[in-house]
LUMDO-225902 format. One record per residue (C-alpha): x, y, z; residue in one letter. Coordinates in pm, 1 decimal. Each point is the difference from the previous one (the first is absolute). Example, Ala and Ser with C-alpha at 12.3 -4.5 7.8 and 13.67 -1.06 7.14 Angstrom:
<atoms>
<atom><c1>1230.0</c1><c2>-450.0</c2><c3>780.0</c3><type>A</type></atom>
<atom><c1>137.0</c1><c2>344.0</c2><c3>-66.0</c3><type>S</type></atom>
</atoms>
This chain:
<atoms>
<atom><c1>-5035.2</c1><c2>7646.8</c2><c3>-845.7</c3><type>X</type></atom>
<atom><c1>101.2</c1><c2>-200.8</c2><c3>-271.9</c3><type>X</type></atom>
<atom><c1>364.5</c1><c2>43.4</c2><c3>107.0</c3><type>X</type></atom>
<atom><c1>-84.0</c1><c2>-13.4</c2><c3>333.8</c3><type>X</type></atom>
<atom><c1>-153.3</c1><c2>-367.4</c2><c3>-62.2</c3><type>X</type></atom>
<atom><c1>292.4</c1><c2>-134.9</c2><c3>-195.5</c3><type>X</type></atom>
<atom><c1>252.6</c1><c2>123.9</c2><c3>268.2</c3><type>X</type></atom>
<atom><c1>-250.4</c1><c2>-227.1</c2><c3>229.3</c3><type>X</type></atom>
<atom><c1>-11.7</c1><c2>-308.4</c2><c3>-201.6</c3><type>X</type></atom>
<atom><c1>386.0</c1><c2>17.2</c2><c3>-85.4</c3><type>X</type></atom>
<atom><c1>67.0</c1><c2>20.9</c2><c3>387.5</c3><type>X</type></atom>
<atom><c1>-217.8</c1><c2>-312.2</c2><c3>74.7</c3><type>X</type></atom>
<atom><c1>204.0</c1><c2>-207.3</c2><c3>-284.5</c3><type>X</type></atom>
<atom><c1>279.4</c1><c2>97.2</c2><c3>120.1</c3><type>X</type></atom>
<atom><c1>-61.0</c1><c2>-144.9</c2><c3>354.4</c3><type>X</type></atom>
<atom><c1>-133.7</c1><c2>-285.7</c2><c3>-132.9</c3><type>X</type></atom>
<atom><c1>340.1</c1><c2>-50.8</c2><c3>-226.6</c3><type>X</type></atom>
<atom><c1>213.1</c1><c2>47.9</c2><c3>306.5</c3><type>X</type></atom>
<atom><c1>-254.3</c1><c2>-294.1</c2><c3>172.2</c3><type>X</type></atom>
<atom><c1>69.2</c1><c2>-220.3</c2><c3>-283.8</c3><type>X</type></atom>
<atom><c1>370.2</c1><c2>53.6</c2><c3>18.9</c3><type>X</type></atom>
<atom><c1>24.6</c1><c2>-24.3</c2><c3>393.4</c3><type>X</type></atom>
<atom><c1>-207.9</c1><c2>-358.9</c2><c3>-56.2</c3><type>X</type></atom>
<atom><c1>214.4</c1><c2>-111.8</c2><c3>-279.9</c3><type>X</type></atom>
<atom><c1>295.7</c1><c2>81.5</c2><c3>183.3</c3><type>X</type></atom>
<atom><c1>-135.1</c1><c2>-169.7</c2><c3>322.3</c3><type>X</type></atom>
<atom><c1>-9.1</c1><c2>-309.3</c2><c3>-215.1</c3><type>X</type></atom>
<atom><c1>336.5</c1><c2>25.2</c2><c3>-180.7</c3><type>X</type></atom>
<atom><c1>139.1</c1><c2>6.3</c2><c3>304.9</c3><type>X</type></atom>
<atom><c1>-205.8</c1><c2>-302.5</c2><c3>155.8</c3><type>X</type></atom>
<atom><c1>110.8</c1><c2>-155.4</c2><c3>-283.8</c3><type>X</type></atom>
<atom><c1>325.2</c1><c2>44.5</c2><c3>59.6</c3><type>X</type></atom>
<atom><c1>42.2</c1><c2>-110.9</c2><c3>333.9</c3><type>X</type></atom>
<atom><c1>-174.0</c1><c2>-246.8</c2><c3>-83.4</c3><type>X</type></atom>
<atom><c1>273.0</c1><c2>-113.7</c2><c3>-261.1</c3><type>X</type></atom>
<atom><c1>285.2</c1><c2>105.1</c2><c3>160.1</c3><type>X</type></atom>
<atom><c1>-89.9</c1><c2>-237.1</c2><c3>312.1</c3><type>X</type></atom>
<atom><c1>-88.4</c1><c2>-342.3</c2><c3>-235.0</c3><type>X</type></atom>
<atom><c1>344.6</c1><c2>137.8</c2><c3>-164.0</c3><type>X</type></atom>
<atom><c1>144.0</c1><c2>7.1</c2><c3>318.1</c3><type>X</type></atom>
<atom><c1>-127.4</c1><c2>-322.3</c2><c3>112.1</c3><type>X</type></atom>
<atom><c1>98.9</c1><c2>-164.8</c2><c3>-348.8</c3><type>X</type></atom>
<atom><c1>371.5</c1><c2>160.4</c2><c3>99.6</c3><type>X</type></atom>
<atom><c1>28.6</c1><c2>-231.4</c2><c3>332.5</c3><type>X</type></atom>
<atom><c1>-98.7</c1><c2>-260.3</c2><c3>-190.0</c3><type>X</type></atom>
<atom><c1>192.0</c1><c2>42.7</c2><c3>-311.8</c3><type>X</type></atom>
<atom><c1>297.9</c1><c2>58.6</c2><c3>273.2</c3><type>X</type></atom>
<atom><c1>-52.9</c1><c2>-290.6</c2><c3>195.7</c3><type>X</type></atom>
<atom><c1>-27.3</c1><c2>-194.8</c2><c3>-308.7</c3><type>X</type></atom>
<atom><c1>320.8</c1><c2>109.6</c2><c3>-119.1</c3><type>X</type></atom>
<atom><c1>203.3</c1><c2>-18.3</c2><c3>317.7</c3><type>X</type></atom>
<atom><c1>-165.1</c1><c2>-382.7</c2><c3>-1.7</c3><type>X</type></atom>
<atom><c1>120.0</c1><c2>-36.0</c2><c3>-334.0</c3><type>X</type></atom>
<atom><c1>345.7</c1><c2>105.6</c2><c3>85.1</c3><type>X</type></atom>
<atom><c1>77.1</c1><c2>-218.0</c2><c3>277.3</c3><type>X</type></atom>
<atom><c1>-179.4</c1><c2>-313.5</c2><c3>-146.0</c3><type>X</type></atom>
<atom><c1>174.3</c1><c2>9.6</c2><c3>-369.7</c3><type>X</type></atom>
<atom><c1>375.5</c1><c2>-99.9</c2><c3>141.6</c3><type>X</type></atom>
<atom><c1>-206.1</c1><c2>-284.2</c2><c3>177.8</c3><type>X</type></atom>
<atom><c1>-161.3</c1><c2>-95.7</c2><c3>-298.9</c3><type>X</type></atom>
<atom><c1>370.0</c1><c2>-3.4</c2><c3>-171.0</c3><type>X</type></atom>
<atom><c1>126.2</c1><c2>-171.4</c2><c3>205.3</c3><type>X</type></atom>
<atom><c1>-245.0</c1><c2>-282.9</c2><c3>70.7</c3><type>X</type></atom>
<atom><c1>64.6</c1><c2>-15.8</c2><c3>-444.5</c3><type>X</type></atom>
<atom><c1>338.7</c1><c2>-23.1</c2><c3>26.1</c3><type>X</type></atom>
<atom><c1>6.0</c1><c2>-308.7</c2><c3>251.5</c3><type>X</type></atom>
<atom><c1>-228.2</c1><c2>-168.6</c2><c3>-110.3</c3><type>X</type></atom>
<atom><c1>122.4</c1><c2>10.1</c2><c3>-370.2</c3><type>X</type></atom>
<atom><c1>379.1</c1><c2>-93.7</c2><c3>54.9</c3><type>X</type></atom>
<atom><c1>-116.0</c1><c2>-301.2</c2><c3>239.0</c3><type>X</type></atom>
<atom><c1>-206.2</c1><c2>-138.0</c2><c3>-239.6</c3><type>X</type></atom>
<atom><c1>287.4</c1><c2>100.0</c2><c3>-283.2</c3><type>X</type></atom>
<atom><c1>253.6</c1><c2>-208.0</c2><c3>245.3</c3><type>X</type></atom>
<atom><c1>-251.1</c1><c2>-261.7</c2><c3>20.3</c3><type>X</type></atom>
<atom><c1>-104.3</c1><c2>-72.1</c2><c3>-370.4</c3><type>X</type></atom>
<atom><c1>319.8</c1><c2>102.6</c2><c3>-152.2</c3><type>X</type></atom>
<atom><c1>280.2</c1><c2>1.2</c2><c3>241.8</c3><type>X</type></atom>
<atom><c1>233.9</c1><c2>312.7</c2><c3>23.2</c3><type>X</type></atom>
<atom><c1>361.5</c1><c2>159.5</c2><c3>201.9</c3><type>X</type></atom>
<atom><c1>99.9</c1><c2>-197.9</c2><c3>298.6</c3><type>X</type></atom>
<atom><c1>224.7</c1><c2>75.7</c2><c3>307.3</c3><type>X</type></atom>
<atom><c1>16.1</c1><c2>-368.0</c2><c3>78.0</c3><type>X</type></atom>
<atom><c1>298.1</c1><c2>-162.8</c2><c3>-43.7</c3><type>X</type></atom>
<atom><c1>-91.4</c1><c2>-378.9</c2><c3>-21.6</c3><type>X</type></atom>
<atom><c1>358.9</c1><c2>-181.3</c2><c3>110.2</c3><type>X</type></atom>
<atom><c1>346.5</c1><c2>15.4</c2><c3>-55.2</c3><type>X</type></atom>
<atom><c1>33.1</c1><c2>-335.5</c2><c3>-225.7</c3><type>X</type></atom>
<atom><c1>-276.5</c1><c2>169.8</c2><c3>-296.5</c3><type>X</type></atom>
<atom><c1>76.5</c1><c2>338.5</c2><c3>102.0</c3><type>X</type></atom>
<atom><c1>-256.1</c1><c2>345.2</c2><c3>22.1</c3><type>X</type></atom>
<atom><c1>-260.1</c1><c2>12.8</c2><c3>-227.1</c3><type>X</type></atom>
<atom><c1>-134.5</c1><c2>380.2</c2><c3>-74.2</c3><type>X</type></atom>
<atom><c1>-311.8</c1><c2>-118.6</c2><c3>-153.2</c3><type>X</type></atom>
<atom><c1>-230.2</c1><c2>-228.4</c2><c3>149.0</c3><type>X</type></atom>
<atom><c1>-256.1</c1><c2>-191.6</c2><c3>-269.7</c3><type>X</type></atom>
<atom><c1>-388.1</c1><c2>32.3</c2><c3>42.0</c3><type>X</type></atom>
<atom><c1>-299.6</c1><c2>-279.2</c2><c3>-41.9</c3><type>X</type></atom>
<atom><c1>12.1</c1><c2>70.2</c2><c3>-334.1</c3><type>X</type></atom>
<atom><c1>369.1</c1><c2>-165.1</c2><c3>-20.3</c3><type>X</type></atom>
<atom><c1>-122.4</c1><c2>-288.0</c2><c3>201.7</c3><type>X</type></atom>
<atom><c1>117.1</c1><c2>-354.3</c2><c3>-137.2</c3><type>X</type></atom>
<atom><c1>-23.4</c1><c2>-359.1</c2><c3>98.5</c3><type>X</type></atom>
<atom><c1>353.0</c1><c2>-161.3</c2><c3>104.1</c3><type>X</type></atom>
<atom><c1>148.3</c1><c2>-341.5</c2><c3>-19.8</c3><type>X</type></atom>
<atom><c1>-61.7</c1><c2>-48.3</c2><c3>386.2</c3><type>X</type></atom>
<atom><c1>-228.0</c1><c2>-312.6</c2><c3>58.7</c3><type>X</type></atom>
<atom><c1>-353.5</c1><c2>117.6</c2><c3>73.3</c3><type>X</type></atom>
<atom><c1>86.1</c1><c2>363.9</c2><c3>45.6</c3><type>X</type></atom>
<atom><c1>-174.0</c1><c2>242.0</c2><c3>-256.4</c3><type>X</type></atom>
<atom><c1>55.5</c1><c2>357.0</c2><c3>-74.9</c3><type>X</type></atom>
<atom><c1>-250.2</c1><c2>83.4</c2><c3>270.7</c3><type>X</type></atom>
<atom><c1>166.1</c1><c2>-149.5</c2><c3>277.8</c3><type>X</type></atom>
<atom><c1>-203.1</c1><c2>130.9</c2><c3>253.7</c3><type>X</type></atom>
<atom><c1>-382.4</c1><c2>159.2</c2><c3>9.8</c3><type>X</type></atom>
<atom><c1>-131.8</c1><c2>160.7</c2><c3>295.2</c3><type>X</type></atom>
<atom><c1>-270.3</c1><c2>257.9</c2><c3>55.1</c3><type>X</type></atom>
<atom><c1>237.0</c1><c2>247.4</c2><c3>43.9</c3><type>X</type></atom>
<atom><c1>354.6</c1><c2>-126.8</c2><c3>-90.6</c3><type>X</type></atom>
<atom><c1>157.9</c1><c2>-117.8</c2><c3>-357.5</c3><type>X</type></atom>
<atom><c1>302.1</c1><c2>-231.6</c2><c3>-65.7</c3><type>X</type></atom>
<atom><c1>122.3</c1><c2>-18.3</c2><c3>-379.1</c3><type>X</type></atom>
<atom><c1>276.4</c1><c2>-94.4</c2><c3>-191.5</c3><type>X</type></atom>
<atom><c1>120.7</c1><c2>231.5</c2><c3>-313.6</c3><type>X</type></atom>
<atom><c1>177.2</c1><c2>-61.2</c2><c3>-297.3</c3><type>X</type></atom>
<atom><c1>341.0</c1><c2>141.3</c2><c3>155.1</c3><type>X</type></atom>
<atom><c1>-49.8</c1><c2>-306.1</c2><c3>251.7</c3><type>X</type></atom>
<atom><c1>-104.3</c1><c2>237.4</c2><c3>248.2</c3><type>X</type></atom>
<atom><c1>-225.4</c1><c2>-81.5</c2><c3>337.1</c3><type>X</type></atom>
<atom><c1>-184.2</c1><c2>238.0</c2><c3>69.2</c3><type>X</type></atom>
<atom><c1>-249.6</c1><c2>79.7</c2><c3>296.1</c3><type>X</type></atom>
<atom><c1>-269.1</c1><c2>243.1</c2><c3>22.2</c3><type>X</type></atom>
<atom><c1>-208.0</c1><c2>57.2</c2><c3>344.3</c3><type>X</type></atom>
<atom><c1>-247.3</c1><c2>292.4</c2><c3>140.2</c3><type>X</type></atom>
<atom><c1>156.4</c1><c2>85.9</c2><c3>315.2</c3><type>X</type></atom>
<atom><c1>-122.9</c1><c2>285.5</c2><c3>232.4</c3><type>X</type></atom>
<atom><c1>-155.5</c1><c2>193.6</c2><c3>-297.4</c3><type>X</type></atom>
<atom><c1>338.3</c1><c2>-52.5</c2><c3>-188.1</c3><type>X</type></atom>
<atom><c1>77.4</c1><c2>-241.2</c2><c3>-300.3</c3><type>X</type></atom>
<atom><c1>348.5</c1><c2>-186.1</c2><c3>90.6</c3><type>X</type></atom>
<atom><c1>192.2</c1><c2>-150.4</c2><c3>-236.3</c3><type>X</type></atom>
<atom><c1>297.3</c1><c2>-274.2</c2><c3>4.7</c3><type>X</type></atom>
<atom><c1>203.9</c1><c2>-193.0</c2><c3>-214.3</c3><type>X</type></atom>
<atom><c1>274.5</c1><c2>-293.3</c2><c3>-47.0</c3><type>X</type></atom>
<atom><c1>162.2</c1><c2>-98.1</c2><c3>-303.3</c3><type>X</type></atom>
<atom><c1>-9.8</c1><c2>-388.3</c2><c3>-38.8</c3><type>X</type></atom>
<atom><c1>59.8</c1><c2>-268.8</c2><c3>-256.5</c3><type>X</type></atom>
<atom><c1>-320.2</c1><c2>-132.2</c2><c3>-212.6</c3><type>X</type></atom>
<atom><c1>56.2</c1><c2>-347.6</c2><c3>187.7</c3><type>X</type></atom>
<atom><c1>12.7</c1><c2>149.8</c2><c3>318.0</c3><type>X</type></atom>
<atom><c1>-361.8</c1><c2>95.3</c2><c3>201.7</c3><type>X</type></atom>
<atom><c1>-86.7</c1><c2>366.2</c2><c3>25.0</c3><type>X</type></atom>
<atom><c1>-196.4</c1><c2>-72.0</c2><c3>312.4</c3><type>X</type></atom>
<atom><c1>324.3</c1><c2>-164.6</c2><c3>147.8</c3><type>X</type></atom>
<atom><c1>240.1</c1><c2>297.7</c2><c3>-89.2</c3><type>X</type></atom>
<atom><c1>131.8</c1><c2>274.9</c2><c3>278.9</c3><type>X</type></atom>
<atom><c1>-139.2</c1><c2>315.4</c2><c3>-135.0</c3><type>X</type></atom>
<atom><c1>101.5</c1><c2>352.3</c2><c3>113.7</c3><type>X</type></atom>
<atom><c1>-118.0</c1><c2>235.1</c2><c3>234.1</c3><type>X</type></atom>
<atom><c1>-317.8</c1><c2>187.7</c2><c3>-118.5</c3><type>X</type></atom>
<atom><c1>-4.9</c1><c2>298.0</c2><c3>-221.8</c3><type>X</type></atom>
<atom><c1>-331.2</c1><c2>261.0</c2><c3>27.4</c3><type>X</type></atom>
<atom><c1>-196.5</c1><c2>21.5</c2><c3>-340.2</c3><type>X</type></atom>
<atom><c1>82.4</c1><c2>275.8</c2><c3>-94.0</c3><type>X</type></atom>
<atom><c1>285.4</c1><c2>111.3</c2><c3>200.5</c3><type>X</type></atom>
<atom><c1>-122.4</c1><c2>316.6</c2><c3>105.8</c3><type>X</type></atom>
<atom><c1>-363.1</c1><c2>-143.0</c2><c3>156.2</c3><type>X</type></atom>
<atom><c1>117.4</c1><c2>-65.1</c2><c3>344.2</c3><type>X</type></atom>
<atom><c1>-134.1</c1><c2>309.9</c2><c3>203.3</c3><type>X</type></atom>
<atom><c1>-84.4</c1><c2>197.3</c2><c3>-331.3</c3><type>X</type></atom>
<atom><c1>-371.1</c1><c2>57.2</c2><c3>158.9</c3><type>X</type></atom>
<atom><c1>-176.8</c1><c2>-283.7</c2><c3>-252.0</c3><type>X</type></atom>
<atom><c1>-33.4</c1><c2>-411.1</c2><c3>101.2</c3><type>X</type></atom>
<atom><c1>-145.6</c1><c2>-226.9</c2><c3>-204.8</c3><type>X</type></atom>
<atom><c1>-281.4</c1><c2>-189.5</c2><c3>97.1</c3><type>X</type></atom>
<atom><c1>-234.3</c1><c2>-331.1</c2><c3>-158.0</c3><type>X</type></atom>
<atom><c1>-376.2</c1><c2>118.7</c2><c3>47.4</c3><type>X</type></atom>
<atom><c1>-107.7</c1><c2>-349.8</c2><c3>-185.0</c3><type>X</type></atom>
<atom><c1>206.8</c1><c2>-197.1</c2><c3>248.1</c3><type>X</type></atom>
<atom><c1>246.2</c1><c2>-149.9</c2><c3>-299.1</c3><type>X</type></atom>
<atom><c1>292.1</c1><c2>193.3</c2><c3>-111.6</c3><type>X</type></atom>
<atom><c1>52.5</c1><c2>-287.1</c2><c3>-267.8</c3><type>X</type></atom>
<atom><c1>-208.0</c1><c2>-268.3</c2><c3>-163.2</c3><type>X</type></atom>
<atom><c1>116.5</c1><c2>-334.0</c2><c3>-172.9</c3><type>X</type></atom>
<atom><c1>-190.4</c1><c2>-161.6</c2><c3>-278.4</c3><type>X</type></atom>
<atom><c1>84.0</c1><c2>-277.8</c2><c3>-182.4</c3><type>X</type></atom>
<atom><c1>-30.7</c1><c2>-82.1</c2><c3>-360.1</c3><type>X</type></atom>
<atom><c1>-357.1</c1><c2>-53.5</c2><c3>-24.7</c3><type>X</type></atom>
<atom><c1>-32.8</c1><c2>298.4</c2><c3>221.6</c3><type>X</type></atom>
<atom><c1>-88.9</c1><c2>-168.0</c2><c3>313.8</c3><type>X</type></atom>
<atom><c1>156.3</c1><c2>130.8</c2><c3>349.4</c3><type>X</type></atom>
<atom><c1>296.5</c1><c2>-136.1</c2><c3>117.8</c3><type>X</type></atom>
<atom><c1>9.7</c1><c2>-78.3</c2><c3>391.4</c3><type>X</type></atom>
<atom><c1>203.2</c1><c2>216.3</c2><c3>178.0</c3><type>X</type></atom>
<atom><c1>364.1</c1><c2>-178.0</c2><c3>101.9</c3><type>X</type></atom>
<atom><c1>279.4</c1><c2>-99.8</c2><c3>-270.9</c3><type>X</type></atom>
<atom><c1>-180.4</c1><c2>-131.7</c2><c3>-265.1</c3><type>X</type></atom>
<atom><c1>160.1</c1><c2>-298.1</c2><c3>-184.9</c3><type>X</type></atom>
<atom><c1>205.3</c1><c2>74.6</c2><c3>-333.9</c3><type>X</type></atom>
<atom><c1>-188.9</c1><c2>166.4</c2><c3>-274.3</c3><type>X</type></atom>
<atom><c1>-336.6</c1><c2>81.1</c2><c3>236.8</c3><type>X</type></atom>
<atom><c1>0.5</c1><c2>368.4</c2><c3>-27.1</c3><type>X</type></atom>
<atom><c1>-107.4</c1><c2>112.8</c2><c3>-356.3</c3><type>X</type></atom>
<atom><c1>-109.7</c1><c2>355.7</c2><c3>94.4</c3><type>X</type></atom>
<atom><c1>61.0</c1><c2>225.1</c2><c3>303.4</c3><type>X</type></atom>
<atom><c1>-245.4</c1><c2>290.7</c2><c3>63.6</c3><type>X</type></atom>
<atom><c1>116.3</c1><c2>294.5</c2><c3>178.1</c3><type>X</type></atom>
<atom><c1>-245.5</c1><c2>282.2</c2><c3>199.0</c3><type>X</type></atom>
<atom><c1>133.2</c1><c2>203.0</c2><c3>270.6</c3><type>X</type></atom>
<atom><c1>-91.7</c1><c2>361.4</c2><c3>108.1</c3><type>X</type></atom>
<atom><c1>255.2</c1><c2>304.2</c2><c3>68.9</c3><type>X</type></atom>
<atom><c1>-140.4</c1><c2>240.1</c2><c3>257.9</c3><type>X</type></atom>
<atom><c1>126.2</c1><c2>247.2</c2><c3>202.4</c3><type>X</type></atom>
<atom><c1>-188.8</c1><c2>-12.4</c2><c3>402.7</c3><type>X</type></atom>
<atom><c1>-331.9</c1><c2>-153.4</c2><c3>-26.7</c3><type>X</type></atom>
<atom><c1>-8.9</c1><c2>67.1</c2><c3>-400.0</c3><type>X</type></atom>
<atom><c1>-330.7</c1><c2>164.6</c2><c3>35.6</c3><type>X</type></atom>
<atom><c1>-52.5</c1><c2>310.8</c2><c3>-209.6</c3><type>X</type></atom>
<atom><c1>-215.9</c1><c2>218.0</c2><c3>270.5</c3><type>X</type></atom>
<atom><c1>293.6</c1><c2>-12.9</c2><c3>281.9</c3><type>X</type></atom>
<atom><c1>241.2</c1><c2>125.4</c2><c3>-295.6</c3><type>X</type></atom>
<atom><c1>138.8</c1><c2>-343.8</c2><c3>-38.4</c3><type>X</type></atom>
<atom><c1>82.5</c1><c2>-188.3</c2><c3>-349.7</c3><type>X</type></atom>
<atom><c1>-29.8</c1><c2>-308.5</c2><c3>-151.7</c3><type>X</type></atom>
<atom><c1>126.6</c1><c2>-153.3</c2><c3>-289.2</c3><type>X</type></atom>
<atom><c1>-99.5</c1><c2>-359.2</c2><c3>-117.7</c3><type>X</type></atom>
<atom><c1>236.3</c1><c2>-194.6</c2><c3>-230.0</c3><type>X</type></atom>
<atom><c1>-124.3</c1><c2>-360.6</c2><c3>-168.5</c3><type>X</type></atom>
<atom><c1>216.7</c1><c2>-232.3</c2><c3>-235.8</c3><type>X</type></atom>
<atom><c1>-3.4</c1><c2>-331.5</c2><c3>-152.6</c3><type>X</type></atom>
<atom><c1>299.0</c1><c2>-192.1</c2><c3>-110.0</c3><type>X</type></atom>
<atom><c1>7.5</c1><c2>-301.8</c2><c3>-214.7</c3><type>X</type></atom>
<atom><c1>244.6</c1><c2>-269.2</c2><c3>143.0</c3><type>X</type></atom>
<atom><c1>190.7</c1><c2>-112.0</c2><c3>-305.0</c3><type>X</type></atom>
<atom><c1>86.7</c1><c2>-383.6</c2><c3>-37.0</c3><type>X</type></atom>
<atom><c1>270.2</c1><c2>-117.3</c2><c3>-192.9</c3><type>X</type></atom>
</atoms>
């Protein structure tokens, strides 16, 4: 009987065992259906992420690149195409602001002109240039003319795109704050938009944005904002 009994209680722990395994195994696999589907779900998102990623990055470049050489053109001048007249010849390097210098013409400084959106200095190489927003692309021109003689006054050449490669490369330029440049004098007052007498413009501020479409982020657009400020020097 004694035998008899154990045989009894084995067989009943036994059945239980198998219970405890069939639950346990119910659950692991719960469990991991349950993983495998937030897995899944992370997946699509992790993919969509990534495919986002991929396609918005070259915008993001892009919008960079633009935005940095215009302001580099700007500030500090850079290659040309223009050829500026037969009498001084080409020039392959056009001078920035930062170049900018007063001539001997009466009551013209080296900021000739200061508009919102359009620039007229003279550099050091006697160069007059131009700088405008046009269309979402910065234009450029240039003449080559005597210190006695008027920049405003000189036949410039046709337009060059800043940089060259903008026009239809997918990214425009664009002035959220309204001002692409803005003239202070020497106590750091504003200077009224026009061509400001000789010796006016002290400073020039700079702030334009780069974007490719609408520039916003969530239609996989890019953006990139450039700012300067260049000190007019006055010899």
């Amino acid at each position: 009987m004694s035998r008899g009994h154990f045989k009894a209680s084995s067989s009943s722990w036994n059945g239980t065992s198998r219970r405890a395994r069939g639950g346990v195994a119910l659950v692991e696999l719960l469990l991991t259906l349950l993983l495998t589907g937030i897995l899944a779900g992370g997946s699509v998102g992790l993919l969509g992420h990534f495919l986002r990623t991929m396609f918005y990055l070259p915008k993001v470049v892009a919008a960079y690149q633009v935005a940095t050489d215009v302001l580099q053109q700007i500030v500090e001048g850079g290659p040309s195409g223009l050829g500026v007249g037969a009498f001084y010849g080409p020039q392959n390097v056009i001078g920035g602001l930062r170049y900018a210098v007063r001539g001997s013409a009466a009551g013209e400084g080296a900021i000739w002109l200061a508009l919102p959106d359009q620039i007229g200095f003279r550099t050091s190489a006697r160069q007059c240039v131009a700088v405008r927003l046009a269309g979402g692309v910065m234009k450029r021109s240039v003449a080559l003319a005597p210190p006695s003689s008027p920049c405003r006054t000189t036949p410039r050449s046709a337009e060059e795109d800043l940089p060259y490669y903008a026009s239809g490369g997918g990214v425009s330029v664009t002035i959220p704050t309204g001002r692409l440049f803005r003239y202070y004098n020497q106590s750091g007052g504003v200077v009224p938009d026009g061509s400001p007498p000789g010796g006016t413009v002290r400073r020039v501020d700079i702030t334009f944005v780069a974007q490719t479409g609408n520039g916003v982020f969530n239609e996989g657009d890019a953006r990139a904002e450039k700012s300067s400020s260049v000190t007019i020097r006055v010899p």
